[in-house]
DSSP file (Angstrom, degrees, kcal/mol; ACC not computed):
  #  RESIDUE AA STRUCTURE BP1 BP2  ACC     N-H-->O    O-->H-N    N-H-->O    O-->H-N    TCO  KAPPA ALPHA  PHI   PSI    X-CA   Y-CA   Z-CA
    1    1 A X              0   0    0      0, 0.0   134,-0.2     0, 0.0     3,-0.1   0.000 360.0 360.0 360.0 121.4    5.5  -15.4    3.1
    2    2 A X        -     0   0    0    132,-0.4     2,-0.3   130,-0.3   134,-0.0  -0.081 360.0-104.0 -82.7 144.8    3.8  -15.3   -0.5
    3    3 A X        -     0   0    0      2,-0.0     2,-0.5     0, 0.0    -1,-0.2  -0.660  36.7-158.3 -73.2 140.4    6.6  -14.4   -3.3
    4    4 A X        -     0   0    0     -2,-0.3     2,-0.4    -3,-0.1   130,-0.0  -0.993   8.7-171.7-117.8 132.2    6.4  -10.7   -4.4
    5    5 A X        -     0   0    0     -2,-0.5     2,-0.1     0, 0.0    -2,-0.0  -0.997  18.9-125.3-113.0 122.9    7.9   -9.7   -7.8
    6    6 A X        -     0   0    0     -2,-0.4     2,-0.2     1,-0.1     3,-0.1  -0.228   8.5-143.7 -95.6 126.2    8.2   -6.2   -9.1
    7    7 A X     >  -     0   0    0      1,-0.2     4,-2.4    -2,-0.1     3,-0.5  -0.669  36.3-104.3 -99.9 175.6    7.0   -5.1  -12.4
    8    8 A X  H >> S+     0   0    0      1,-0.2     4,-1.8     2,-0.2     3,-0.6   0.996 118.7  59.3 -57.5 -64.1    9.5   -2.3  -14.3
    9    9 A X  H 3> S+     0   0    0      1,-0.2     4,-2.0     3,-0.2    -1,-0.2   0.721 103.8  42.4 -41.7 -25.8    7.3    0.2  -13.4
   10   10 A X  H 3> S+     0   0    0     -3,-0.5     4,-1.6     2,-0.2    -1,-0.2   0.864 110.1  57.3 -81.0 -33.0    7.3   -0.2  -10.0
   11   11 A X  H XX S+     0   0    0     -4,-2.4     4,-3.1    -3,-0.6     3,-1.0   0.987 114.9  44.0 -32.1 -70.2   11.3   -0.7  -10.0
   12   12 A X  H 3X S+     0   0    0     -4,-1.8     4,-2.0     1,-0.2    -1,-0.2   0.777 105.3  57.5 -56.8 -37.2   11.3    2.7  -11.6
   13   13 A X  H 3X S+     0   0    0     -4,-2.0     4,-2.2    -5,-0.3    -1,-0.2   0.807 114.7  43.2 -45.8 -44.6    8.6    4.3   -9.2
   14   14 A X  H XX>S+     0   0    0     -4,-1.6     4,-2.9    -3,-1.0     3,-0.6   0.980 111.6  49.8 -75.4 -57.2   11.1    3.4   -6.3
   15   15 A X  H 3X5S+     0   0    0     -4,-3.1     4,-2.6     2,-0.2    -2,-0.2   0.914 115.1  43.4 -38.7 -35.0   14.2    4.4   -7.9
   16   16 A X  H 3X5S+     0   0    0     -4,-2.0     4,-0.8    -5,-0.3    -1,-0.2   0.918 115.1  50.9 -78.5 -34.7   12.5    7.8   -8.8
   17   17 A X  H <X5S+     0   0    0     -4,-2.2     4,-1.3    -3,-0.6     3,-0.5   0.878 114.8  49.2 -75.7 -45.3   10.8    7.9   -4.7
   18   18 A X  H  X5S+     0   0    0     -4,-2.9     4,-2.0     1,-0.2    -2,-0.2   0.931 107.5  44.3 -76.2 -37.0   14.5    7.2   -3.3
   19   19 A X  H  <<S+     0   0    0     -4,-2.6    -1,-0.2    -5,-0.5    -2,-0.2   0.791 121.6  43.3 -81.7  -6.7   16.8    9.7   -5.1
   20   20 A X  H  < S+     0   0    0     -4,-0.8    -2,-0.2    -3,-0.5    -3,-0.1   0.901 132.2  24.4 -90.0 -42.6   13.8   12.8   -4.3
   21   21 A X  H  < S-     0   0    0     -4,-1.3    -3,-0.2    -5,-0.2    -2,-0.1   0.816  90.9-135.8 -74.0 -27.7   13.3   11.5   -0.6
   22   22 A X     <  +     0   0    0     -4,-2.0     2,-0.2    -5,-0.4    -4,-0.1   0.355  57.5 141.0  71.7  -0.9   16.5    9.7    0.5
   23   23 A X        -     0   0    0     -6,-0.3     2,-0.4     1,-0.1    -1,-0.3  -0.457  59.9-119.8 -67.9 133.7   14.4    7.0    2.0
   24   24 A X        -     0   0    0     -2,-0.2    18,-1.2    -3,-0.1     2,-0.7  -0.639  35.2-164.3 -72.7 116.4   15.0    3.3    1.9
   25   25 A X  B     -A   41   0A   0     -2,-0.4    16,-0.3    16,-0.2    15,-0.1  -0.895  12.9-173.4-114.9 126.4   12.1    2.0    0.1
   26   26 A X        -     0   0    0     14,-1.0     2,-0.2    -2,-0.7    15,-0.2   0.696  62.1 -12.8 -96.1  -6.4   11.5   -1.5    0.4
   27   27 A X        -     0   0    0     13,-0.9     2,-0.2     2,-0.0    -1,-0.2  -0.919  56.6-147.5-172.8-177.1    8.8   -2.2   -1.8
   28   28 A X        -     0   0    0     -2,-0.2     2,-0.3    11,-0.2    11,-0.3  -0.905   4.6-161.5-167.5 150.4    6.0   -0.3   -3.9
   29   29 A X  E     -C   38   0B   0      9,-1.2     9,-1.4    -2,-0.2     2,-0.6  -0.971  10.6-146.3-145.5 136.8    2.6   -1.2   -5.0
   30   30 A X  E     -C   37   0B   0     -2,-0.3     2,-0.9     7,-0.2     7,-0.2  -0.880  13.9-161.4-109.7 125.0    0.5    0.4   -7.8
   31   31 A X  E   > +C   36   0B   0      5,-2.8     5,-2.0    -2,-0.6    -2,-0.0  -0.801  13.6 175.6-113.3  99.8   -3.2    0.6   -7.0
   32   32 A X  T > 5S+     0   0    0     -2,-0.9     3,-1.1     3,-0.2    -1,-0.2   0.941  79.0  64.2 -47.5 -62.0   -5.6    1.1  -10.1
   33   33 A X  T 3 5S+     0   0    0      1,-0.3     2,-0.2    -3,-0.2    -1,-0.2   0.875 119.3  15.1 -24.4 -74.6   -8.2    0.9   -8.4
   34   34 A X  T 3 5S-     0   0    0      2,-0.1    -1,-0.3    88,-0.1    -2,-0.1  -0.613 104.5-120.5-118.9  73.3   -7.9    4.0   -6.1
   35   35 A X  T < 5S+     0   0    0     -3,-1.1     2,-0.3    -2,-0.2    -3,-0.2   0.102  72.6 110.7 -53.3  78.2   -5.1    5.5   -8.5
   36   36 A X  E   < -C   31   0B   0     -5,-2.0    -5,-2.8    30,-0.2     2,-0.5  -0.790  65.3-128.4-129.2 177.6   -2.3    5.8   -6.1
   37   37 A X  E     -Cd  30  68B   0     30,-7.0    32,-0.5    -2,-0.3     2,-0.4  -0.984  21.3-136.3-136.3 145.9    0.8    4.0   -5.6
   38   38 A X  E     -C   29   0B   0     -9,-1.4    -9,-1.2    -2,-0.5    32,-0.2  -0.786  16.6-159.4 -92.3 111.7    1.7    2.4   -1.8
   39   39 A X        -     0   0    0     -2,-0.4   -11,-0.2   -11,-0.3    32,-0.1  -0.256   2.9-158.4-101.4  17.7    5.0    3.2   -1.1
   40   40 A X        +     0   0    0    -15,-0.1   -14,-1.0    30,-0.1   -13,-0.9   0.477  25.6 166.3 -64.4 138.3    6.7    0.6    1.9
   41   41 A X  B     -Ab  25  72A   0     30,-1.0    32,-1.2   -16,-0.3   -16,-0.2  -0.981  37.6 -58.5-158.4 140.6    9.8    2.3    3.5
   42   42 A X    >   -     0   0    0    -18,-1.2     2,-3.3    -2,-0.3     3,-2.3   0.033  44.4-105.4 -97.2 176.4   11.7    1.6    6.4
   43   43 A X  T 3  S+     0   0    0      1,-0.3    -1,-0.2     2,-0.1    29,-0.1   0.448 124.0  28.7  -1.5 -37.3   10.7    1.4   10.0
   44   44 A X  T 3  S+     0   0    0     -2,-3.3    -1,-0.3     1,-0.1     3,-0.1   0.106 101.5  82.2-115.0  15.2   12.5    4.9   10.6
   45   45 A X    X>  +     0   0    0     -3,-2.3     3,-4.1    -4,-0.2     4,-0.5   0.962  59.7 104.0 -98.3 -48.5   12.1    6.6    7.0
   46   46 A X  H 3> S+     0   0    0      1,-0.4     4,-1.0     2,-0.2     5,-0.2   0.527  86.9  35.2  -3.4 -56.5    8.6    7.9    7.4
   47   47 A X  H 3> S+     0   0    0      2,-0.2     4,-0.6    -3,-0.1    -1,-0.4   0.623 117.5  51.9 -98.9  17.0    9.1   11.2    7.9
   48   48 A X  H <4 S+     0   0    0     -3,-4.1     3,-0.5     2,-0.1    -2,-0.2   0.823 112.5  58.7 -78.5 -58.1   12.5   11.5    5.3
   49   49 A X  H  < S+     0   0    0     -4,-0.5    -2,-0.2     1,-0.3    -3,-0.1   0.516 110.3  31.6 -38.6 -41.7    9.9    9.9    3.3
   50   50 A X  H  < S-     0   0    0     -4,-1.0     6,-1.2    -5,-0.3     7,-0.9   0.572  98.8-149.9 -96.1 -28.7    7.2   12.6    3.4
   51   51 A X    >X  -     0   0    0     -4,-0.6     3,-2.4    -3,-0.5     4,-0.7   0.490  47.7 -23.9  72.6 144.0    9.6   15.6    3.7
   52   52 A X  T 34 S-     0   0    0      1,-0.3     3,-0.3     2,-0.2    -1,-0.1  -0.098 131.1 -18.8 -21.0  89.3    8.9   18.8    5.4
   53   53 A X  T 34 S-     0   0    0      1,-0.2    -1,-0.3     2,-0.1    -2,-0.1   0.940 127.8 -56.8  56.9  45.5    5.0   19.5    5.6
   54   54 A X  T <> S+     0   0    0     -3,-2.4     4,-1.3     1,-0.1     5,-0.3   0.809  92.3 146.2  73.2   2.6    4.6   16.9    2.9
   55   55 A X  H  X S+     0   0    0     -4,-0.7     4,-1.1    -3,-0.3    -4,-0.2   0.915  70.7  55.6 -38.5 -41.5    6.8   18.6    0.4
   56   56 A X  H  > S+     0   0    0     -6,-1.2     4,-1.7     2,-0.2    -1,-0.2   0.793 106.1  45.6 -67.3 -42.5    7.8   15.0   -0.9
   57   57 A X  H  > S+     0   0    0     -7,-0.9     4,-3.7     2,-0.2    -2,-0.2   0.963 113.4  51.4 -72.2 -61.7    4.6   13.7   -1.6
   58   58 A X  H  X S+     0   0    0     -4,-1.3     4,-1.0     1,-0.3    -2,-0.2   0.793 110.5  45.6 -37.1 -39.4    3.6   16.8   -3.4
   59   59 A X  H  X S+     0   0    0     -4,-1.1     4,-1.9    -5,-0.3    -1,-0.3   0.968 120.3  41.2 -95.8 -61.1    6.4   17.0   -5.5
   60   60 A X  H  X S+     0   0    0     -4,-1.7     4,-4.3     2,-0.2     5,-0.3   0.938 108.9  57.9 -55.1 -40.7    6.0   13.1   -6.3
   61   61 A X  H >X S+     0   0    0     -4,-3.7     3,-2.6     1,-0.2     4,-0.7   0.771 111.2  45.6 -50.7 -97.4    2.1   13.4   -6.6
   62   62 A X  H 3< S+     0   0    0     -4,-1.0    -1,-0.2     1,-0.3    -2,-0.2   0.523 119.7  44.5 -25.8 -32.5    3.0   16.4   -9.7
   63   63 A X  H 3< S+     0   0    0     -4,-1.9    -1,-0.3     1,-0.2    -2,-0.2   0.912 123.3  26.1-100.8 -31.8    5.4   14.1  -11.1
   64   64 A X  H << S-     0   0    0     -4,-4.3    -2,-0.2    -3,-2.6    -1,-0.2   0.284  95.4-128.6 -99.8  18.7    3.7   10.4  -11.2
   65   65 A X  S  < S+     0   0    0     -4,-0.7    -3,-0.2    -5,-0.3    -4,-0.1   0.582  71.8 104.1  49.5   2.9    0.0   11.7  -11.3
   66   66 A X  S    S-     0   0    0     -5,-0.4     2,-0.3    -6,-0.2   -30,-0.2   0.021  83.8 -89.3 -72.5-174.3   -0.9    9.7   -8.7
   67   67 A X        -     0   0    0     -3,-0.1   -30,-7.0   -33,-0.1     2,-0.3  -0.963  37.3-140.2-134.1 130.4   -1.7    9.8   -5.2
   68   68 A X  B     +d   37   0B   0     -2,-0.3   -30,-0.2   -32,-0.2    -7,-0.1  -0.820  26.6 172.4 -87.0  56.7    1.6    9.3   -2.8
   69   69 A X        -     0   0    0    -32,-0.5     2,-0.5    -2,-0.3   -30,-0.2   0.211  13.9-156.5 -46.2 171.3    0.8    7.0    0.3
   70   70 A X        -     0   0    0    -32,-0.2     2,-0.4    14,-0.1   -30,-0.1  -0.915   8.4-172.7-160.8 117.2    3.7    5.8    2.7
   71   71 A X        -     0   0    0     -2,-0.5   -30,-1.0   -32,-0.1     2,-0.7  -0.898  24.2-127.0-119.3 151.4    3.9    2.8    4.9
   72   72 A X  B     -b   41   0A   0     -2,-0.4    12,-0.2   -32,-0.3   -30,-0.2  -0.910  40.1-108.1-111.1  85.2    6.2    1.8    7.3
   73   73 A X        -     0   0    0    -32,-1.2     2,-0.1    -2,-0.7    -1,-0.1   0.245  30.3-146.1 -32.8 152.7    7.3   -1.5    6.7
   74   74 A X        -     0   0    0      2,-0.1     6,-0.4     1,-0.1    -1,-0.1  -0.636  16.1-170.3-110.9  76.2    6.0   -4.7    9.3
   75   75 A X  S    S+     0   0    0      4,-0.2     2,-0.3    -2,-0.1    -1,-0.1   0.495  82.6  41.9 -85.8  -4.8    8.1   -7.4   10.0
   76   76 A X  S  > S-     0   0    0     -2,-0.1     4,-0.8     1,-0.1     5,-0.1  -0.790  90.5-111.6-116.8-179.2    4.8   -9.1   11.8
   77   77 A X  H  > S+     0   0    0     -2,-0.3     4,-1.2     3,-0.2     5,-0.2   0.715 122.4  53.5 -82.5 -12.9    0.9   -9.2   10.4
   78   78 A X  H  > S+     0   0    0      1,-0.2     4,-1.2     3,-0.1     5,-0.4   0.946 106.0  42.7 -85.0 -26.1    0.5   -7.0   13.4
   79   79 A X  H  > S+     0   0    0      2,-0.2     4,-0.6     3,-0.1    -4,-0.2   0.739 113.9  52.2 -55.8 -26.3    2.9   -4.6   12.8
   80   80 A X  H >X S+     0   0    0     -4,-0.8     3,-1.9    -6,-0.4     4,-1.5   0.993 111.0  54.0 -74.7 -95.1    1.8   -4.5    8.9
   81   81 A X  H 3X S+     0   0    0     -4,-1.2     4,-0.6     1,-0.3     5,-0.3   0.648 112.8  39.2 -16.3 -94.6   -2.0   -3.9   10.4
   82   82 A X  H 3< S+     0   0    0     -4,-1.2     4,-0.4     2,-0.2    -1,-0.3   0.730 119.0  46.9 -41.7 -31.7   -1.2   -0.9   12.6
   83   83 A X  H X< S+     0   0    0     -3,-1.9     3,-4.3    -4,-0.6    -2,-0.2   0.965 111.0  51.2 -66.3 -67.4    1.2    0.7   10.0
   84   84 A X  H 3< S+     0   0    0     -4,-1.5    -1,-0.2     1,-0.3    -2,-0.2   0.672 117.2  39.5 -47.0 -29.8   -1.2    0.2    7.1
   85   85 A X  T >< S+     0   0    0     -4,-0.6     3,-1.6    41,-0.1    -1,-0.3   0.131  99.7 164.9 -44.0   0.3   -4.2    1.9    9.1
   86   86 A X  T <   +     0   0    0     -3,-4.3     3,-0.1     1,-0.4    -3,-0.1  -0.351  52.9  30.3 -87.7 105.3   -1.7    4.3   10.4
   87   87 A X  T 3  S+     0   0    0     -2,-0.3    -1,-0.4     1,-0.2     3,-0.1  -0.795  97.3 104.9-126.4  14.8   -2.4    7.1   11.9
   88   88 A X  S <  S-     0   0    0     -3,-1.6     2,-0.8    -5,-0.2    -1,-0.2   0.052  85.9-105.3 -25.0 150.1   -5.6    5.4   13.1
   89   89 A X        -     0   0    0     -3,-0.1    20,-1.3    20,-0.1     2,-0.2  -0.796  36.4-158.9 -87.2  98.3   -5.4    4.4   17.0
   90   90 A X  E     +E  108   0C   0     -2,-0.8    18,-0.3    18,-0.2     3,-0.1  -0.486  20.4 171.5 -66.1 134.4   -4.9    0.4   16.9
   91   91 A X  E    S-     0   0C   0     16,-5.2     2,-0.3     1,-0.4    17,-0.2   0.661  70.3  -7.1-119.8 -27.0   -6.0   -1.1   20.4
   92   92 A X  E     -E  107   0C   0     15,-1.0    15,-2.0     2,-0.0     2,-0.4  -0.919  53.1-157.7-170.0 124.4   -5.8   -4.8   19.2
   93   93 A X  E     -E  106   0C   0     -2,-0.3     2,-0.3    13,-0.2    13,-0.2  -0.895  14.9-166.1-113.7 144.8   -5.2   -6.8   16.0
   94   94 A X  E     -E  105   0C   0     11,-2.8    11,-2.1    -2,-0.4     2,-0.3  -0.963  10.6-153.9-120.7 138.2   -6.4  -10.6   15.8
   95   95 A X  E     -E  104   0C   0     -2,-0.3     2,-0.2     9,-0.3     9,-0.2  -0.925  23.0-177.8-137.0 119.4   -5.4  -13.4   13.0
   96   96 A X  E     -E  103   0C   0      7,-1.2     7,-2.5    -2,-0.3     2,-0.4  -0.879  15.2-143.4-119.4 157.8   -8.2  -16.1   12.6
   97   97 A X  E     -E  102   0C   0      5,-0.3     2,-0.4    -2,-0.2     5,-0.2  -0.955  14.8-177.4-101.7 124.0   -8.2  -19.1   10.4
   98   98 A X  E >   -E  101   0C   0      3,-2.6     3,-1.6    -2,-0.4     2,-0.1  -0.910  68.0 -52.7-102.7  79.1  -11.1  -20.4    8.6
   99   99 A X  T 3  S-     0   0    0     -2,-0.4    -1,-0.1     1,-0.2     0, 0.0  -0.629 123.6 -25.2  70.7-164.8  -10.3  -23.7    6.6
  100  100 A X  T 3  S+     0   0    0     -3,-0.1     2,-0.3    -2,-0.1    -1,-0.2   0.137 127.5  90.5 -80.4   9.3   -7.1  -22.7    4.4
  101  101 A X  E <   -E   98   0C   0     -3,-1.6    -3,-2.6    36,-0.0     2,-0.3  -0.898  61.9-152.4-122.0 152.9   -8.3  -18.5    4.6
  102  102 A X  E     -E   97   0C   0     -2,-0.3    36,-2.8    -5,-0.2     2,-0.3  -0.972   4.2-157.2-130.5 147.4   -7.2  -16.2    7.3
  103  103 A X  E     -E   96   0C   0     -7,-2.5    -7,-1.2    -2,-0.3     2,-0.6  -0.907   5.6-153.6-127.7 125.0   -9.0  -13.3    8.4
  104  104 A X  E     -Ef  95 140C   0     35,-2.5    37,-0.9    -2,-0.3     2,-0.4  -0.949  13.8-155.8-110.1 104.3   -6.9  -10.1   10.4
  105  105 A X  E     -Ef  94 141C   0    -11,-2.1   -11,-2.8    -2,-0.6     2,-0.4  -0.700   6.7-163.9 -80.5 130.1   -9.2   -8.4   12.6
  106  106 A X  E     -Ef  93 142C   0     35,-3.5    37,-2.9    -2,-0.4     2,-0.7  -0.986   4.8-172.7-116.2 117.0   -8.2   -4.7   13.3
  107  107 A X  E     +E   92   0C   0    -15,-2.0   -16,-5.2    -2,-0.4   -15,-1.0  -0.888  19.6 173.3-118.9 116.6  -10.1   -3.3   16.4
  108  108 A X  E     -E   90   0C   0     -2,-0.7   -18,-0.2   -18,-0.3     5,-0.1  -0.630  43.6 -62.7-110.5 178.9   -9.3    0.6   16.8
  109  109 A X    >   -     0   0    0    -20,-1.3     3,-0.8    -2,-0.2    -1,-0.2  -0.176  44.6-131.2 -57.5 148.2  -10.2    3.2   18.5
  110  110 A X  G >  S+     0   0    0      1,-0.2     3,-1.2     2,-0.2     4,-0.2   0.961 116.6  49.7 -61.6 -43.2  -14.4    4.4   18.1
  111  111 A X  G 3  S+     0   0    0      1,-0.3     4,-0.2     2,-0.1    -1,-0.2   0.606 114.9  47.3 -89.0   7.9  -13.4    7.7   17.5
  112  112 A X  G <> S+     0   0    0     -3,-0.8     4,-1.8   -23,-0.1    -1,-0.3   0.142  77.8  99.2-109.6   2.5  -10.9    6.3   14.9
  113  113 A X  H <> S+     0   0    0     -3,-1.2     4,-1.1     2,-0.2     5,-0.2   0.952  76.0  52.1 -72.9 -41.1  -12.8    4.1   13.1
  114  114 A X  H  > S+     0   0    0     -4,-0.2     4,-1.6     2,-0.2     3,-0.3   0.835 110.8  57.2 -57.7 -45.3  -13.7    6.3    9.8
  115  115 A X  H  4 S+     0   0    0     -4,-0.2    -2,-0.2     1,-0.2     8,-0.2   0.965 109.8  43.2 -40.6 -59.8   -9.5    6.9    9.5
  116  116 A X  H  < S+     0   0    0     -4,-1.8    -2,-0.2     1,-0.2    -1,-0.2   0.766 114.3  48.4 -52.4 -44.8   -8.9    3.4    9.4
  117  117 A X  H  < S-     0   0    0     -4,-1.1     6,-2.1    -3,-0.3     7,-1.6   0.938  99.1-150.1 -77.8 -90.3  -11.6    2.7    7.2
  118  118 A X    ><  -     0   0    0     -4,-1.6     3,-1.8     4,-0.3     2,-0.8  -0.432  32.2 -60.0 119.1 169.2  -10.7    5.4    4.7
  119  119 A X  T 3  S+     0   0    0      1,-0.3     3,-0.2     2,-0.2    -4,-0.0  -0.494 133.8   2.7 -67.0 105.9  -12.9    7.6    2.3
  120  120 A X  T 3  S-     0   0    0     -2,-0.8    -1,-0.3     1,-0.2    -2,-0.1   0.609 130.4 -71.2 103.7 -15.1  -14.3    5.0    0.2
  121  121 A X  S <> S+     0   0    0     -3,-1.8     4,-3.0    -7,-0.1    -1,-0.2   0.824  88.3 146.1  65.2  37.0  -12.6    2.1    2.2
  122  122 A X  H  >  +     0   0    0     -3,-0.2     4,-2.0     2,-0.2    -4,-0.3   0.856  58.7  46.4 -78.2 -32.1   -9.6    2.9    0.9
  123  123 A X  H  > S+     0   0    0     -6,-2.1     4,-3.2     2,-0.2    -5,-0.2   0.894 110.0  50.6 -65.8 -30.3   -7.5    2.1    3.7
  124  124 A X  H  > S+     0   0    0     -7,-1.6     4,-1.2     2,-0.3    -2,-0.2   0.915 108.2  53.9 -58.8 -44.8   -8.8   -0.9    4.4
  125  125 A X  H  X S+     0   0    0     -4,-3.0     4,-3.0    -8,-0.3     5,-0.3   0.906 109.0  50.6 -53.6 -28.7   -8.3   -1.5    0.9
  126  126 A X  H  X S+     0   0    0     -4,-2.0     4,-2.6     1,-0.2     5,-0.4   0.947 109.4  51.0 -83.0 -34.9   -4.4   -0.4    1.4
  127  127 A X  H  X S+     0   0    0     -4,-3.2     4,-1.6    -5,-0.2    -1,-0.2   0.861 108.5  51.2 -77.9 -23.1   -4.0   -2.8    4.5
  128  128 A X  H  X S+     0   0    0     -4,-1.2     4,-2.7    -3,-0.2     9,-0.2   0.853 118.7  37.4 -71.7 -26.9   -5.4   -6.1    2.5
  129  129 A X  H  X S+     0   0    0     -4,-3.0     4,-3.2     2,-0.2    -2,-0.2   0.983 115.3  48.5 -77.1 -18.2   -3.3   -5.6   -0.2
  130  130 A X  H  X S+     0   0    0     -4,-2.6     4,-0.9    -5,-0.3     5,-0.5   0.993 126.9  37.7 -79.9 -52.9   -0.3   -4.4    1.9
  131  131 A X  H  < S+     0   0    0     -4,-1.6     6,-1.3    -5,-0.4     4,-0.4   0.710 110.6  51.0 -36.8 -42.4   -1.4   -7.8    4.0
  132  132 A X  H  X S+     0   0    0     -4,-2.7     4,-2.0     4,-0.3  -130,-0.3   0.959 113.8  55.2 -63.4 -55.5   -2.4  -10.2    1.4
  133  133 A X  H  < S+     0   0    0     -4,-3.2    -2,-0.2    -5,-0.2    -1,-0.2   0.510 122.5  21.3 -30.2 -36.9    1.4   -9.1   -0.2
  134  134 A X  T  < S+     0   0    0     -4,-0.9  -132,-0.4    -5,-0.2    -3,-0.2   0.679 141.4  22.1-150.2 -83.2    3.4   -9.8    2.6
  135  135 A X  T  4 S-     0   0    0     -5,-0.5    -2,-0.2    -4,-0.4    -3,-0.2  -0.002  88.8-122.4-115.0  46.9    1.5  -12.2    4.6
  136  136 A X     <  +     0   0    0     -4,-2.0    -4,-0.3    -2,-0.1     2,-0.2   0.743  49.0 172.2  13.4  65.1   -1.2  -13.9    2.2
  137  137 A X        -     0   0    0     -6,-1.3   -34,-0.2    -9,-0.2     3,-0.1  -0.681  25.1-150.5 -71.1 142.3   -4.3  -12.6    4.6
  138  138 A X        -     0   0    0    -36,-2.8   -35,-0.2     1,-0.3     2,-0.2   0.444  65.3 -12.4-101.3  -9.6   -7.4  -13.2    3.0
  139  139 A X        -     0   0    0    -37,-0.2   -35,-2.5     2,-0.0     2,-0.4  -0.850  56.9-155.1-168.6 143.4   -9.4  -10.6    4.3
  140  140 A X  E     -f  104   0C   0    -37,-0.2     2,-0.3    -2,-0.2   -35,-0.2  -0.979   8.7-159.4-141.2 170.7   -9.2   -7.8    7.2
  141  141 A X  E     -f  105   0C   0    -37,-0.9   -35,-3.5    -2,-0.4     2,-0.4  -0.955  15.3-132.2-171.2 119.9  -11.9   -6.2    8.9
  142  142 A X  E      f  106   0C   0     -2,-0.3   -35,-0.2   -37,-0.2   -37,-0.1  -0.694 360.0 360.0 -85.7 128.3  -11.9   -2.9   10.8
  143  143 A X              0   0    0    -37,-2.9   -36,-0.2    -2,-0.4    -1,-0.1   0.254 360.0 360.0 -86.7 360.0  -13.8   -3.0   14.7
C-alpha cells in the first residue's frame, strides 16, 4: 500500500467534516480538477456522514465552496471499486497486471454504466485516484 500523507488543508477539511457530521473520516482528498473534495469515512458512517436528505453536504458544500463527495472506505481493491462507483450496480471487478502497471476493471450493470462513469468521467476519475491512493492502480476502466 503506496504511503499517503496529508497536506494541512486536508487535516483541516477533516477536522471541520467530523465535528459537523460526527463521522469517522479516515482520509480526505482535494480534487482541483473537478473542484470537490473526496471525503473516505468508515464502512458504517455513510449516512451520519451525509445527514438527513443531504443536510451535511449542503451545509459543508456553503462552507468549503466545493463539492462534498463521500466514500465508504475499502479494505480490498474490490471493495474500494464498488464503493468509489457507488451507487452504481457492480456485477464484477477484475485486477490485471501489465509489466509493473495494474489495470482494475469495473464491469457494472448496462443500465448503470453512465453513473459509474460520472458527468464528465468524474467518477471514474474519483475511483482512480481513490485507487491509485490506497492501492497504487494504474488505471480503471468501467464495462
Amino acid at each position: 500500500m503506496p504511503e499517503r500523507r496529508l497536506t494541512p488543508d486536508e487535516l483541516r477539511y477533516m477536522a471541520l467534516f467530523q465535528d459537523i457530521t460526527g463521522a469517522t473520516v479516515k482520509d480526505c482528498v482535494i480534487d482541483d480538477e473537478y473542484n470537490r473534495i473526496i471525503f473516505v469515512v468508515g464502512k458504517g458512517d455513510v449516512g451520519r456522514a451525509v445527514g438527513r436528505k443531504g443536510s451535511n453536504i449542503r451545509k459543508l458544500k456553503k462552507i468549503m465552496g466545493r463539492d462534498i463527495e463521500v466514500v465508504a472506505e475499502g479494505e480490498t481493491i474490490e471493495d474500494m471499486a464498488r464503493n468509489a462507483v457507488s451507487p452504481a450496480r457492480v456485477k464484477q471487478v477484475r485486477t490485471a497486471r501489465t509489466g509493473n502497471k495494474t489495470t482494475v476493471y469495473i464491469h457494472v450493470d448496462s443500465k448503470d454504466k453512465g453513473t459509474a462513469i460520472g458527468k464528465n468521467g468524474k467518477n471514474v476519475a474519483r475511483a482512480r485516484i481513490l485507487l491509485k491512493r490506497y492501492f497504487d492502480v494504474d488505471n480503471v476502466v468501467i464495462k
